[in-house]
N, C-alpha and C positions, 0 to 999 in steps of 0.2 A: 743302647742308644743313650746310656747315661754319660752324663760330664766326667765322668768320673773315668768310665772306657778310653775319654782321649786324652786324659793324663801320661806322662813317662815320666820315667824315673832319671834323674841326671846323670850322665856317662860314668862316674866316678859310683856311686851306690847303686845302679844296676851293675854295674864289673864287681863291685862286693857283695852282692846278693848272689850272683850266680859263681862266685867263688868260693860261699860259705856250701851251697849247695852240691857244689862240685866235690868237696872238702868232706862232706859228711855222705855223700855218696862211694869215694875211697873208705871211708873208716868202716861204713856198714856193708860193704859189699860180699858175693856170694850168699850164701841163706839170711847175712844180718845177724844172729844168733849171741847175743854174748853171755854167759851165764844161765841160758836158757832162755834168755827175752828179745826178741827177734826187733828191732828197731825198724820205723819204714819214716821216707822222705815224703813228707806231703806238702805237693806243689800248691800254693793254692793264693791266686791272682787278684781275689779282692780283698782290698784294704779295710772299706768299711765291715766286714765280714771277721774281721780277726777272731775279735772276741768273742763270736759266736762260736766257732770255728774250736778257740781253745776249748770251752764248753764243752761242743762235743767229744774232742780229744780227751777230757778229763773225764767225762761221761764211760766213754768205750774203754780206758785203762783200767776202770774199775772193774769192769767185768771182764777184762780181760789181759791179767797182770804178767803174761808171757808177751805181749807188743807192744811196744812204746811209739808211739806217733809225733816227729816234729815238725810241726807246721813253719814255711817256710814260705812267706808272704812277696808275691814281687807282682812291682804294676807292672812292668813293660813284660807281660808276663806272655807276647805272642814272639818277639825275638828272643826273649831268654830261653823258654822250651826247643828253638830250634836252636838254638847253639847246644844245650845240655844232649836233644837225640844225637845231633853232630858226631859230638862229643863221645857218645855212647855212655853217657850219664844220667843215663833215662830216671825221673823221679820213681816211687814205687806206686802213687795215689797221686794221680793229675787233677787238677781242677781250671775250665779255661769259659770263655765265653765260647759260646755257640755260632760263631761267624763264620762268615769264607776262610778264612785262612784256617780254624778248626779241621774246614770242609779238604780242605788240599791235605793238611795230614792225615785224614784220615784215606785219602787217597792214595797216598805213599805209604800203605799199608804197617804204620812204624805202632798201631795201637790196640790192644788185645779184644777178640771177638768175646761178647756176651750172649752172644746170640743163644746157649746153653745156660743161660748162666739164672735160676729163680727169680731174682730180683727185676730185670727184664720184665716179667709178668706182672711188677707191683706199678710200672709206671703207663701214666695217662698213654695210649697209642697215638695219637694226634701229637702229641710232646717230641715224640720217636719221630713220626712223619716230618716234623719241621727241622729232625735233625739230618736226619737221610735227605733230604731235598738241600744241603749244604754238597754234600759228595758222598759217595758208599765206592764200599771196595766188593764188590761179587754181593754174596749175601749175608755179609758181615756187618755187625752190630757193634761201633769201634767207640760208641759213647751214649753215654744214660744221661737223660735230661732230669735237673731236679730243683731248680726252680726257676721259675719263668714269670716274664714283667707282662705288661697289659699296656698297648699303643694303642689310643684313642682321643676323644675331643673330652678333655678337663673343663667341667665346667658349674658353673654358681646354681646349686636349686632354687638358693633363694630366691635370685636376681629372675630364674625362672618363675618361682612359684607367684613375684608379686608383679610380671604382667601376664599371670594367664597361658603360661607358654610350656610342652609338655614337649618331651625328649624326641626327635625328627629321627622318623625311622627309613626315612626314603631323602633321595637328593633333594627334590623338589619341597619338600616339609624341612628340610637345614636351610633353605633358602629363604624359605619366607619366615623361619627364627630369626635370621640374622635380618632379615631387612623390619621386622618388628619390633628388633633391639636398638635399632637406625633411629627408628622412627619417631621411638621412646627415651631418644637423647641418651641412650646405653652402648659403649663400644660394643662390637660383638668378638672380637679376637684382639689380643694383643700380640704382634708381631717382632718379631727377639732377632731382625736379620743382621745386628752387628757381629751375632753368630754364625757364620754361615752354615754351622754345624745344624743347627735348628730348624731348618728345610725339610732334613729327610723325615721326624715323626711324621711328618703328613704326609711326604709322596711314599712313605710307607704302608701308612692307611688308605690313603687312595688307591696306591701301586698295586695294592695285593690283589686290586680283583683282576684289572686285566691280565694280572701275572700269572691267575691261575690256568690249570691245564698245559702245565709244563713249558711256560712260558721261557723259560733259564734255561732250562736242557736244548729248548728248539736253537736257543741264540749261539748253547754253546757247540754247539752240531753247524749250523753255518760256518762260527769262528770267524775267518778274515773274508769270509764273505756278503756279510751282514750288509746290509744296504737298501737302495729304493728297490732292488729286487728279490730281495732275498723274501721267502716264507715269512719271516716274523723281523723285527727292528723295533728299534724303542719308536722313533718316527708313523709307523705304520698304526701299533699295539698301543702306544701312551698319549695318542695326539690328545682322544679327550680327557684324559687324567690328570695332562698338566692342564689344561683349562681350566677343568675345576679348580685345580689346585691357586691357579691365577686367581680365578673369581673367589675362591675364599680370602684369600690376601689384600682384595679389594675392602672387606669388610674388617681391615684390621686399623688400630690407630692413626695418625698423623706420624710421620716421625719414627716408624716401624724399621725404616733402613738403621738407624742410629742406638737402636735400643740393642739391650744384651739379655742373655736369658736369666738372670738373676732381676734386670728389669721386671719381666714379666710375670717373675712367681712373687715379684713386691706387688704388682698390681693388681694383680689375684686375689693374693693374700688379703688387701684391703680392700677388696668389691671393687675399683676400679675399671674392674670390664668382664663382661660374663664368661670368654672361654678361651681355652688354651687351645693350640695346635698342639700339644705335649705326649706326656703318657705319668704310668705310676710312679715312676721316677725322681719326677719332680711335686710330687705333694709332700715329700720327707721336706722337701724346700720351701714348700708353700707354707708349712706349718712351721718352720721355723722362724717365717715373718709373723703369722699370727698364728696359735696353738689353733683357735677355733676357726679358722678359716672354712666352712662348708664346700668339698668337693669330691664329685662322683667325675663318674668317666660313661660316656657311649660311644660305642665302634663308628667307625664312619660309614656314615649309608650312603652310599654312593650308585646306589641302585631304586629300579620304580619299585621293585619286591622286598619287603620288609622282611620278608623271608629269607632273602638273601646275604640279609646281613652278618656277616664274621669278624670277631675280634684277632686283631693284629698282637700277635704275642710271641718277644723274643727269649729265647732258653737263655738266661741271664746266667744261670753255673751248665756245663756239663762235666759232669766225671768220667775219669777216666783212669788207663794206666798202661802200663808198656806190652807188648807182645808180649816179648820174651823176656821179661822180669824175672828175677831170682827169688823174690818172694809173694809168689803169687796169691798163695793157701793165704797168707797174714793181709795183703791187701785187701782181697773179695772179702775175708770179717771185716776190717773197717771199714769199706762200703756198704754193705747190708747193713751194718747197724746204721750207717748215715741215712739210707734210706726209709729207718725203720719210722713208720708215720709220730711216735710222738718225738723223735729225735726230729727229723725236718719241719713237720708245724711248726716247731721252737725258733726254729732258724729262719722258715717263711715268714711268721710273722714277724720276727727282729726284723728283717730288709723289706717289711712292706713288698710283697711278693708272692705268687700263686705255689704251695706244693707240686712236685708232677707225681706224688704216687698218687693212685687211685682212692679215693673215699676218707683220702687224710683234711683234716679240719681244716678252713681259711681263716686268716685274721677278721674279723665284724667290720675292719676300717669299710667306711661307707664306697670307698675308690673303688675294692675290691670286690665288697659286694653285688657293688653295680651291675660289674661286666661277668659274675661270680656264671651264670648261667651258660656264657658261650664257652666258658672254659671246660666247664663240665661236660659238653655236648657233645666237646669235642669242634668246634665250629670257630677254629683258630687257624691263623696262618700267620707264616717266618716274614722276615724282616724281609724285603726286596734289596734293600745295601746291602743286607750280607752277601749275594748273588753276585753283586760287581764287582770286580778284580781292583782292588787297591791304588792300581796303576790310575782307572779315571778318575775325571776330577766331578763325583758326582752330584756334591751339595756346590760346588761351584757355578757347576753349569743350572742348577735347578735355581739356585740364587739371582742367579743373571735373569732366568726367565721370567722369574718374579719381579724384579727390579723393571724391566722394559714393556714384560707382556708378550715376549716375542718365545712361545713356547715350543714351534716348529725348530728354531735357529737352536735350541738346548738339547731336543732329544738328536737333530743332526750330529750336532758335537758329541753326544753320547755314541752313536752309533759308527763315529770317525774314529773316535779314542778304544772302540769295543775292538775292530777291526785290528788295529794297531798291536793292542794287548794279543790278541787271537796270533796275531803274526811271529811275534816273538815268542808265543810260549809254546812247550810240548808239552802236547794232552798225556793226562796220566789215565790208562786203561780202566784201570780198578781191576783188573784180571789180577 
């Protein structure tokens, strides 16, 4: 859900990134082996991550001076993978975001089972959970989560601490925050909808609770029959989700259609208004308006049970690598070591971000600490956009909804546009 995710690469330097890759997947091909040092292609889609990235690279060749690892950085890094499997120029060490369209590859079975595999046992089980709820093939384990963001309400303690106001663990307790920050001449949200992009952090905190108990599977089992009749619809399932989601909007600026999300991490940054609809994402932003800017994050309580409250949190890297690779043995070592807890700490805390192995240390940033407890519990759950088929137009329609208030008229459009998608595609088994 970062800005960064809906970046591309311009037609002319993605055609030369997946032609250097193509290029060096000819030269190393069969075992890789030259000299005794086995070379491997490592795919790997985020940019701000390079330099970490090489780190580890330079880390792992030292202790292990028979493979040489070349990282090979591309942003449009969900059409370039599918041209390279195309291609049968499968990299040796994948690295992708954890979305729907991860979810379909891994349903066209083109990515190798871990399910056997040790390392498997070092990562958070919840982590795993929110990647299998993308798509599974049988009982196959086609990607390892390893580090994952935190979607929640950004917001000022100060701005809390000096009227009295202590973190709303229930809907009804966010509501009478915001309407006390009203009251006290303090915005309570800043609204960033010259983005339309910037919708979905909140109807992804929202979205997640009615989503749960297999909300995705049930819509994709309807298919083109989703409707006022159907078992489940977004209409039926999200009517009060987008409400709320309306009534928080209500509490955001003047002027919130016009602003952009860089707007919002300036006004942050300067105490301007107490909370973001955001996630961890965007404090790397906040701090680079002001270093000292004070922000934590709470999950969205969208429920009467305080108990019931879960952090929204997406697998920001998964790993991966080909079925049927030719150098399998030299891959799974430089995966294990990536995964090894003070190799990813290093890395989590560079991108402000949660480790997924088990009992590996968190950055102290105040963000992370915050929500540090649901991550641990296990007491997480995936993005709801990653669920939607690319085809709808989902921050469009949610935008509109916000803009009018007419929240029925947006989940119909959703459930018009689901129908469509369903019509045109064929389901892939997982068999």
């Amino acid at each position: 859900m970062r800005r960064t995710h809906r970046q591309r690469l311009r037609p002319v330097a993605a055609a030369a990134a997946l032609g250097a890759m193509v290029a060096l997947s000819a030269c190393t091909g069969g075992s890789g082996a030259t000299d005794g040092v086995t070379t491997l292609n490592f795919f790997q889609f985020k940019g701000e991550a390079l330099e970490d990235f090489e780190e580890i690279i330079a880390g792992f060749e030292a202790e292990n001076p028979d493979i040489k690892v070349v990282q090979n950085q591309v942003a449009d890094a969900d059409t370039t993978i599918r041209t390279l499997l195309v291609k049968d120029k499968a990299p040796d060490v994948i690295t992708l975001n954890a979305n729907g369209g991860f979810g379909r590859l891994v349903q066209a079975g083109v990515f190798y089972d871990f399910s056997s595999e040790p390392v498997l046992e070092t990562i958070n089980p919840a982590v795993q959970e929110i990647i299998a709820d993308l798509g599974t093939r049988g009982e196959e384990v086609n990607g390892l989560g390893y580090i994952n963001n935190a979607n929640g309400v950004i917001y000022n303690p100060e701005i809390f601490a000096e009227h009295g106001l202590e973190v709303p663990e229930t809907w009804d307790e966010f509501i009478a925050v915001c309407e006390a920050l009203k009251a006290a001449g303090v915005t309570p949200f800043y609204g960033t909808l010259a983005d339309s992009w910037t919708v979905l952090p909140s109807l992804n905190g929202i979205g997640a609770y009615p989503a749960r108990d297999g909300f995705f599977d049930k819509m994709r089992e309807e298919g083109a029959e989703v409707g006022p009749d159907s078992s489940v619809s977004f209409e039926k399932d999200f009517a009060e989700a987008i409400d709320q989601q309306i009534k928080l909007y209500s509490y955001a600026q003047e002027g919130f259609r016009g602003r952009t999300y860089d707007d919002g991490n300036a006004a942050f940054a300067n105490g301007e208004v107490a909370m973001l609809l955001q996630g961890i994402w965007a404090v790397s932003q906040i701090k680079n308006f002001n270093p000292d800017a004070p922000a934590e994050i709470f999950p969205y309580p969208m429920t009467d049970d305080p108990d019931d409250r879960m952090l929204v949190s997406g697998v920001d890297v998964v790993v991966t690598m080909p079925k049927d690779g030719p150098k399998q043995e030299a891959a799974l070592r430089f995966i294990e070591y990536m995964f090894r807890p003070d190799v990813i700490e290093e890395l989590a805390a560079s991108q402000n971000m949660f480790p997924s192995v088990i009992n590996a240390k968190v950055s102290e940033d105040p963000a992370l600490q915050s929500v540090l407890p649901y991550f641990d519990a296990g007491r997480i759950a995936g993005f709801i956009d990653h669920q939607v088929p690319p085809g709808i137009p989902l921050d469009a329609s949610i935008q509109q909804a916000i803009f009018t208030g007419d929240g029925t008229a947006a989940l119909r459009t959703l459930d018009n546009e689901w129908r469509k998608v369903a019509a045109r595609t064929i389901p892939v088994t997982g068999d």
